[in-house]
C-alpha positions as CSV (number, residue, x, y, z in Angstrom):
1,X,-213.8,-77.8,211.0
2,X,-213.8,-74.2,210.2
3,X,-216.0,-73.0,207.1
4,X,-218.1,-69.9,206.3
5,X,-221.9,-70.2,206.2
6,X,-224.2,-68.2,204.8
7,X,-227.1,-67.6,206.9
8,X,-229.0,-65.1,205.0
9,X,-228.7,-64.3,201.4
10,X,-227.2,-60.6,200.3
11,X,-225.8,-61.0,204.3
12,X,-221.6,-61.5,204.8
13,X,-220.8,-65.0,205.4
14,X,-220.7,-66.5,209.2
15,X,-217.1,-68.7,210.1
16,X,-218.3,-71.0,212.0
17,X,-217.2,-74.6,213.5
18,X,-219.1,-77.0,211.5
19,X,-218.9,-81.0,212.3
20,X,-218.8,-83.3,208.6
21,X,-219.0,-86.4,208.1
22,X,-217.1,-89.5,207.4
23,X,-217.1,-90.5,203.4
24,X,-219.7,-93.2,202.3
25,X,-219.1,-95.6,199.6
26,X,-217.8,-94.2,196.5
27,X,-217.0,-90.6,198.6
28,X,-213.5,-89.2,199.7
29,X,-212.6,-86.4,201.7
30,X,-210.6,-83.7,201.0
31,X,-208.6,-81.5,203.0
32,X,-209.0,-78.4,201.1
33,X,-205.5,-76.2,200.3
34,X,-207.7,-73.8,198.2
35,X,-211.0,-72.8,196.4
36,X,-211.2,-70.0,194.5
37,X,-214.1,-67.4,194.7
38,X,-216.6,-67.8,190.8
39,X,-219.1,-65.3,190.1
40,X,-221.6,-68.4,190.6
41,X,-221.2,-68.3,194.7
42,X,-221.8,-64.4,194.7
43,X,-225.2,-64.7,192.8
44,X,-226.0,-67.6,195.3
45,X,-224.9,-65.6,198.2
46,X,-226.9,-62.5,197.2
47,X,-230.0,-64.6,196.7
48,X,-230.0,-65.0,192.6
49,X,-231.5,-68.4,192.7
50,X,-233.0,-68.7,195.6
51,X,-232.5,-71.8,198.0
52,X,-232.7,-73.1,201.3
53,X,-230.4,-71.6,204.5
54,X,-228.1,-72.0,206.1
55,X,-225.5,-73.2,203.3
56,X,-222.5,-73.8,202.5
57,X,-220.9,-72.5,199.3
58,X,-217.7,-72.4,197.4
59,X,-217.1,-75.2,194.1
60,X,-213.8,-74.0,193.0
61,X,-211.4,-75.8,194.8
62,X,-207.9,-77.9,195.0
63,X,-206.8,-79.7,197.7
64,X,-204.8,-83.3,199.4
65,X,-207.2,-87.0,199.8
66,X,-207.2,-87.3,203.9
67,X,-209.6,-90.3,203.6
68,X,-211.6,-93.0,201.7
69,X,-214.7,-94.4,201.4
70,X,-215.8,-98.0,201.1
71,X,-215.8,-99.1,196.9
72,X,-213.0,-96.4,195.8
73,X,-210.1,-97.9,193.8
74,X,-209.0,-95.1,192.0
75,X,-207.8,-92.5,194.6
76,X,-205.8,-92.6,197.5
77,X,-204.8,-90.9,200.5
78,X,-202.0,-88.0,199.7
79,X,-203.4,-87.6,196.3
80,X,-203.5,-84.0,195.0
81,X,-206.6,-83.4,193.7
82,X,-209.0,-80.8,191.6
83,X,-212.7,-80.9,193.5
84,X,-215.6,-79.7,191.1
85,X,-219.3,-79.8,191.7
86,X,-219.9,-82.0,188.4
87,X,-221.4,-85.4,190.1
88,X,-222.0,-88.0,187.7
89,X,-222.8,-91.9,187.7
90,X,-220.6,-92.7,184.5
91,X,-223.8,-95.0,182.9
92,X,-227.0,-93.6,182.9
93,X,-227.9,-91.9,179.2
94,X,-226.3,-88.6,178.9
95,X,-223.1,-90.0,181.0
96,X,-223.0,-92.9,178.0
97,X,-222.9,-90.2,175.9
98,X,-219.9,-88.2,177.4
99,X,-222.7,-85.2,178.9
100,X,-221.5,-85.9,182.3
101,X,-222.5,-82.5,183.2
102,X,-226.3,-83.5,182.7
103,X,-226.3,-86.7,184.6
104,X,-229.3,-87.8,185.3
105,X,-229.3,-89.9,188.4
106,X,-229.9,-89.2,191.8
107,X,-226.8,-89.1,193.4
108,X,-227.6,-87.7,196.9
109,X,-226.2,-88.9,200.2
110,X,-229.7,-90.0,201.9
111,X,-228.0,-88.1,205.2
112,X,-226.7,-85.2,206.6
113,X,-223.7,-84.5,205.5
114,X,-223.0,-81.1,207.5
115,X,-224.3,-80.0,210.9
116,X,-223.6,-77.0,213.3
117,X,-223.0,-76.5,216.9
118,X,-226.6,-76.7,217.6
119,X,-227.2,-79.8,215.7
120,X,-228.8,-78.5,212.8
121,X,-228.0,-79.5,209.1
122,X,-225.8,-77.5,207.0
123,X,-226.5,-77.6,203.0
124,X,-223.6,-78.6,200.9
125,X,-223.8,-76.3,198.5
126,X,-223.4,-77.3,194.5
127,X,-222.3,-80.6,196.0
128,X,-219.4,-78.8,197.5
129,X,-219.2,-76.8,199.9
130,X,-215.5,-75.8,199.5
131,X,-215.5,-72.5,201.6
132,X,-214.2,-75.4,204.5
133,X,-211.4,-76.8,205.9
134,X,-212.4,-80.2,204.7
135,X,-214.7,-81.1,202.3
136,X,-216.7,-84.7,201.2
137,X,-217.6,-85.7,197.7
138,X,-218.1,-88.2,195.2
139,X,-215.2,-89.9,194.1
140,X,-216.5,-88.6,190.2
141,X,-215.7,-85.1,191.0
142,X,-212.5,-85.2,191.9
143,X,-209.0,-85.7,189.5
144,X,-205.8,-86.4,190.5
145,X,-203.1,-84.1,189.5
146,X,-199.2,-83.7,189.7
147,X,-197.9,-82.9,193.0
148,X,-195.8,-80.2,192.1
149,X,-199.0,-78.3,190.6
150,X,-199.1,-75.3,193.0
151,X,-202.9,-75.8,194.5
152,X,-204.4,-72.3,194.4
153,X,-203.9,-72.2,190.2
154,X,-205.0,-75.6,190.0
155,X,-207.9,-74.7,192.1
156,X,-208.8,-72.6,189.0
157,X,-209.1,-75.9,186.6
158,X,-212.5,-76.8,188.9
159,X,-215.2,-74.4,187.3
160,X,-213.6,-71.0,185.8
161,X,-210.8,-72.6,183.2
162,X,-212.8,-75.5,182.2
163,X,-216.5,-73.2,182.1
164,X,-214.6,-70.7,180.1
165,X,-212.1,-72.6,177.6
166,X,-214.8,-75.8,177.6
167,X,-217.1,-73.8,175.8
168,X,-214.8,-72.9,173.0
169,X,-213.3,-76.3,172.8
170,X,-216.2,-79.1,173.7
171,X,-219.0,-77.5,173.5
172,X,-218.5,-74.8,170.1
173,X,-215.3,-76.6,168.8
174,X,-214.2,-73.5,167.1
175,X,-212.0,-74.6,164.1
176,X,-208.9,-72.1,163.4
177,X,-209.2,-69.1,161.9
178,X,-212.8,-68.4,162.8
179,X,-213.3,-64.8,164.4
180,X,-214.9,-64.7,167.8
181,X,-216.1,-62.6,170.1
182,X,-216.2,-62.9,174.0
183,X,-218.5,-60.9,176.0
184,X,-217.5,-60.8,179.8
185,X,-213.9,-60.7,180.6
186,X,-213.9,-61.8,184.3
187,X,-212.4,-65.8,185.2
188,X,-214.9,-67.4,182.7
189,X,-214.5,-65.1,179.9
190,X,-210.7,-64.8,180.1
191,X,-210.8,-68.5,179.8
192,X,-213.3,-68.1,177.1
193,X,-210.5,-65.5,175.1
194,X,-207.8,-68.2,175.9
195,X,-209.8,-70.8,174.3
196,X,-210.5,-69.0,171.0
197,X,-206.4,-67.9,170.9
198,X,-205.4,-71.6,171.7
199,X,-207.9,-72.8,168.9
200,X,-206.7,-70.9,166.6
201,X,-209.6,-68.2,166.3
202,X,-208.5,-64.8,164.5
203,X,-210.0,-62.4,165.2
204,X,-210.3,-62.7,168.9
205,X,-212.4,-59.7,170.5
206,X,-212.8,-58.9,174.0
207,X,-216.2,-57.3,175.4
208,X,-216.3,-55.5,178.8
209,X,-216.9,-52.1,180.9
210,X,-213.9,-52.5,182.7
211,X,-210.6,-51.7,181.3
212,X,-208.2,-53.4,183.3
213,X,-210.3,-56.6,182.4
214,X,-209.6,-55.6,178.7
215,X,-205.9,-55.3,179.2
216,X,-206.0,-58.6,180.8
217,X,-208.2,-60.3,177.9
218,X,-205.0,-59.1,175.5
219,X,-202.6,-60.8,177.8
220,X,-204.7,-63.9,177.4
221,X,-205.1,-64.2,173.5
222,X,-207.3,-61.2,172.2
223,X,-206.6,-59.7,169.1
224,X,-209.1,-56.7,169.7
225,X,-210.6,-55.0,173.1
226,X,-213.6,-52.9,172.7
227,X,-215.3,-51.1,175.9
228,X,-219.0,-50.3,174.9
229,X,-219.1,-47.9,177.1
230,X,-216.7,-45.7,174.1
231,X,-217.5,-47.5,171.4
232,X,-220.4,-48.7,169.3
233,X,-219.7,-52.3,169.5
234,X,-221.6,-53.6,166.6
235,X,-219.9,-51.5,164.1
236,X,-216.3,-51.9,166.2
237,X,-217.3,-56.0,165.4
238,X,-218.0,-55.1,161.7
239,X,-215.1,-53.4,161.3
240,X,-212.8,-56.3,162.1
241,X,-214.7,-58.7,160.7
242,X,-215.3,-57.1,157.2
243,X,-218.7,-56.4,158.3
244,X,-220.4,-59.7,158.9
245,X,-220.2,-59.7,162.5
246,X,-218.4,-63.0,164.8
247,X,-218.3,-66.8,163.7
248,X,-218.9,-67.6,167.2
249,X,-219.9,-65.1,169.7
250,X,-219.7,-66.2,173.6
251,X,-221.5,-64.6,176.5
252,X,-219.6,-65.1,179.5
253,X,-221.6,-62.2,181.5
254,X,-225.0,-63.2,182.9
255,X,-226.8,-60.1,182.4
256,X,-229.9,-59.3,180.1
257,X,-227.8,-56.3,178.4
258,X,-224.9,-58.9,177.5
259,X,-227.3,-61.2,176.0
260,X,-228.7,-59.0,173.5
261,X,-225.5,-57.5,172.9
262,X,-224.3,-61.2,171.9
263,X,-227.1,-61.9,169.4
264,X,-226.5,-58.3,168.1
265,X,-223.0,-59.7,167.1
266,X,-223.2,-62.9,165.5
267,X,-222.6,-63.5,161.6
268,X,-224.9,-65.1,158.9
269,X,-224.3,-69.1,159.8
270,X,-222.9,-67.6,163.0
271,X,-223.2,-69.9,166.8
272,X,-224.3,-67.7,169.8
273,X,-222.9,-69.7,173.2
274,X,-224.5,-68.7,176.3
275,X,-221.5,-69.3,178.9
276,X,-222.4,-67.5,182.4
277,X,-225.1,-68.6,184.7
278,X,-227.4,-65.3,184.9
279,X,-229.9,-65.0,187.8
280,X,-233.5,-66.8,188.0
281,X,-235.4,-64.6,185.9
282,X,-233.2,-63.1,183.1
283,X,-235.1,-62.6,180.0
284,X,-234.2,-62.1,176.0
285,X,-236.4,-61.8,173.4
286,X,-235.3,-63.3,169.8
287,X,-236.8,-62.5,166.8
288,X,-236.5,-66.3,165.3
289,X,-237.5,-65.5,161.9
290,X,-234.4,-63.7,161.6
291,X,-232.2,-67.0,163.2
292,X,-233.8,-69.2,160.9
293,X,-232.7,-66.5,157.6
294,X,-229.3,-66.1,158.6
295,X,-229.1,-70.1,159.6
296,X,-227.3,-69.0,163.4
297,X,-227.1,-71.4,165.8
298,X,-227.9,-70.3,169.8
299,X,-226.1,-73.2,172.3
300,X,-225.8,-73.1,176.0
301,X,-222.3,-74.7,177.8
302,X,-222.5,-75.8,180.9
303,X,-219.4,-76.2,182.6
304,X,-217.7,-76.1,179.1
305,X,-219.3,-79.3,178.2
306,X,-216.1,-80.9,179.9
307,X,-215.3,-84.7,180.2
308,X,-213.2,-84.3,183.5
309,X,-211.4,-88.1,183.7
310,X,-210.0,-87.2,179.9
311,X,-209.9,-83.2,179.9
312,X,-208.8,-81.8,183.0
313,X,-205.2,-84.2,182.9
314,X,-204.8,-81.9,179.4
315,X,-205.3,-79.0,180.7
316,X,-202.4,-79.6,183.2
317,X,-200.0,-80.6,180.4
318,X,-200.8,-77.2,178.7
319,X,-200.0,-75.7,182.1
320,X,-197.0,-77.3,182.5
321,X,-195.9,-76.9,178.9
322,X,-196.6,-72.9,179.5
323,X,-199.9,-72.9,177.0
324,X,-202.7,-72.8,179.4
325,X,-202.5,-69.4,181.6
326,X,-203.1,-70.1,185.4
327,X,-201.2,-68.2,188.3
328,X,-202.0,-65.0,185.7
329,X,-205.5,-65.7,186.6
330,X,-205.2,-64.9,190.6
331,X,-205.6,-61.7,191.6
332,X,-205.4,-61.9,195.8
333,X,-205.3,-64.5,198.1
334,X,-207.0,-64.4,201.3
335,X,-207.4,-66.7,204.5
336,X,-210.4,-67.8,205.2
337,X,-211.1,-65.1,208.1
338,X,-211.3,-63.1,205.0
339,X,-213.7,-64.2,202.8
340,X,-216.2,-61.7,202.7
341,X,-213.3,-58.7,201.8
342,X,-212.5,-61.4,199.1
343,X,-216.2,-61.6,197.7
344,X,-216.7,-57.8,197.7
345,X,-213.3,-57.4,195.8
346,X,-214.8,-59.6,193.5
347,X,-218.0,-57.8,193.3
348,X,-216.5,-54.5,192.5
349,X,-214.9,-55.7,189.6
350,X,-211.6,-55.4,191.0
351,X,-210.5,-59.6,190.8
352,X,-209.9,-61.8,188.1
353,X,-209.9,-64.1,190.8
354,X,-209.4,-64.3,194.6
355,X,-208.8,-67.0,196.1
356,X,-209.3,-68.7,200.0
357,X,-206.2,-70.3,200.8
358,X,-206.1,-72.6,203.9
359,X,-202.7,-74.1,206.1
C-alpha cells in the first residue's frame, strides 16, 4: 500500500510502498477514503514530542471495513466507519468508569504491524497511522456510521469535532447561559466555539491572531471575536462579561502565551480547560493562592473526554439534522501525493482543515 512516512522529524514526509498486516483478533482493517490533517501530526512531524523513526502518522480518519479479525461481532465488511486513535479494553478501571480515553491496559499488537521495502518496521503512529491507503486497528476505535455520510467531514468526527466540542460537553458540561471564552480558533477551537453555542453559552468569545479564523469562529456560534494583537483582551473579556471575566475559559492553542492568556481570563468560581496538546516542555507558572481565593477550577480534556460507542452516533444525528457544522470545517482536499503542500498550508495558518483524500 501507498502511505507517507516520516523519516526524519521537521523533514517532508516520504510516499512510500509499505506492506501491513492482516488484522489479529479483535482488529479490522480499513480501507481509508480520508483522514484529515490535526495540529497534533504537525507537532509530531516537526519533532514536539520526540519519538522513534521512521513513523507513520495521521489519526483523523474515515473510511470502508475491507476485513475482519478473529473475535469481532460488531462490525462487518462494507461498513462505513470513523477511525480514532482512542484504544480501549472496555473493563479495566477508568474504562468502568466511562474514561475510555485513559485506558489503562496494554493493548499492543506483540508484532509488527508495518514494514518497508527493506524489511524494516514501520511505527504506527497514535495507533493509527492513517496517512495510508489501508490502515489496521482495534475494533474499539472504530464506529460505524450512515452510508450516505460523505467520508471526508465524517473524517472530522475522529479527533478535531469530538477534542473540541467534548471538552465543552463531557468534560466542562457548560450549562446554558454561562459566558465562555475559546482561545485558538483552528479545527479544535472552532469545535470548542460550536460547543459553547450548541450548549447554550452566552457570551461566546473567540481568541486568535488570525482574522479569517475569527470570522470563521462567528460562523460557528461566537457571540464576540477579539484579535489580541488590536485589542487588550482582558479588558475586551471584562467588557462583555460585566467585568468578571469567562465562566469557562478553553485553551485550544498549545502555546505558553495562550496558557497564560487563559488563566488571565477566567472569573471568580470560574473552570480553566486546557484543550490542545502543546509540545514536550511547555511551561505556566500559577500563582495558587490566588486559584484557591477566587475558588477556579483548572481541568485538562483529552479528546473531549468522549465515550465514542454512545457519542459519536450523536454527533451524526446533529449533522444530519443541520446542528453540528462539518463540510464548513474543510478547507482543501489533497491526494495523498500531496501531503506535505497540505501540512504547510496548515502550518501557515491558512486551513481550518485539509484533508488527504484517497480513490
Amino acid at each position: 500500500m501507498k502511505a507517507a512516512v516520516l523519516r526524519e522529524f521537521g523533514k517532508p514526509l516520504v510516499i512510500e510502498e509499505l506492506e501491513i498486516g492482516a488484522p489479529q483478533a479483535g482488529e479490522i482493517k480499513v480501507k481509508m477514503a480520508a483522514c484529515a490533517i490535526c495540529h497534533s501530526d504537525i507537532i509530531y512531524a516537526d519533532g514536539g514530542w520526540g519519538g522513534t523513526l521512521p513513523l507513520l502518522l495521521g489519526h483523523e480518519a474515515a473510511g470502508v471495513i475491507s476485513e475482519v479479525g478473529p473475535g469481532v461481532t460488531r462490525l462487518n465488511v462494507g461498513d462505513h466507519v470513523v477511525v480514532t486513535l482512542i484504544k480501549s479494553c472496555g473493563h479495566c478501571y477508568y474504562c468502568d468508569q466511562g474514561h475510555f480515553t485513559s485506558c489503562e491496559t496494554d493493548l499492543s499488537r506483540g508484532e509488527s504491524l508495518l514494514k518497508d521495502g527493506s524489511g524494516d518496521e514501520v511505527l504506527q503512529g497514535l495507533n493509527t497511522g492513517a496517512f495510508a491507503e489501508e490502515v489496521v486497528v482495534d475494533q474499539s476505535q472504530v464506529v460505524v456510521i450512515p452510508k450516505d455520510i460523505p467520508l471526508d467531514s465524517a473524517s472530522l468526527l475522529a479527533c478535531g469535532v469530538i477534542t473540541g466540542l467534548g471538552a465543552v460537553t463531557n468534560t466542562a458540561e457548560v450549562p446554558a447561559g454561562s459566558s465562555v471564552v475559546v482561545i485558538g480558533c483552528g479545527g479544535v477551537g472552532l469545535n470548542s466555539v460550536q460547543g459553547a453555542a450548541i450548549s447554550g453559552a452566552h457570551p461566546v468569545i473567540a481568541i486568535d491572531l488570525n482574522d479569517g479564523k475569527l470570522e470563521a469562529a462567528q460562523d460557528f456560534g461566537a457571540t464576540h471575536a477579539i484579535n489580541p494583537k488590536r485589542d487588550n483582551a482582558v479588558e475586551a473579556v471584562q467588557a462583555v462579561t460585566n467585568g468578571r471575566g469567562a465562566d469557562y475559559v478553553f485553551v485550544a492553542a498549545g502555546s505558553g502565551p495562550a496558557i497564560d492568556q487563559g488563566l488571565e481570563l477566567v472569573a471568580p468560581t470560574g473552570t480553566f480547560v486546557m484543550v490542545g496538546m502543546p509540545p514536550t516542555g511547555v511551561m505556566t507558572e500559577v500563582e495558587m493562592s490566588n486559584i484557591a481565593a477566587a475558588s477556579q477550577t483548572i481541568k485538562g480534556s483529552k479528546m473531549g473526554s468522549i465515550r465514542l460507542q454512545t457519542d459519536l452516533p450523536r454527533l451524526v444525528e446533529m449533522y444530519q439534522s443541520g446542528r453540528l457544522k462539518l463540510d464548513e470545517l474543510i478547507t482543501g482536499r489533497y491526494p495523498l501525493e500531496q501531503i506535505n503542500e497540505a501540512i504547510e498550508s496548515a502550518k501557515k495558518g491558512e486551513a481550518l482543515r485539509n484533508v488527504i483524500v484517497f480513490d
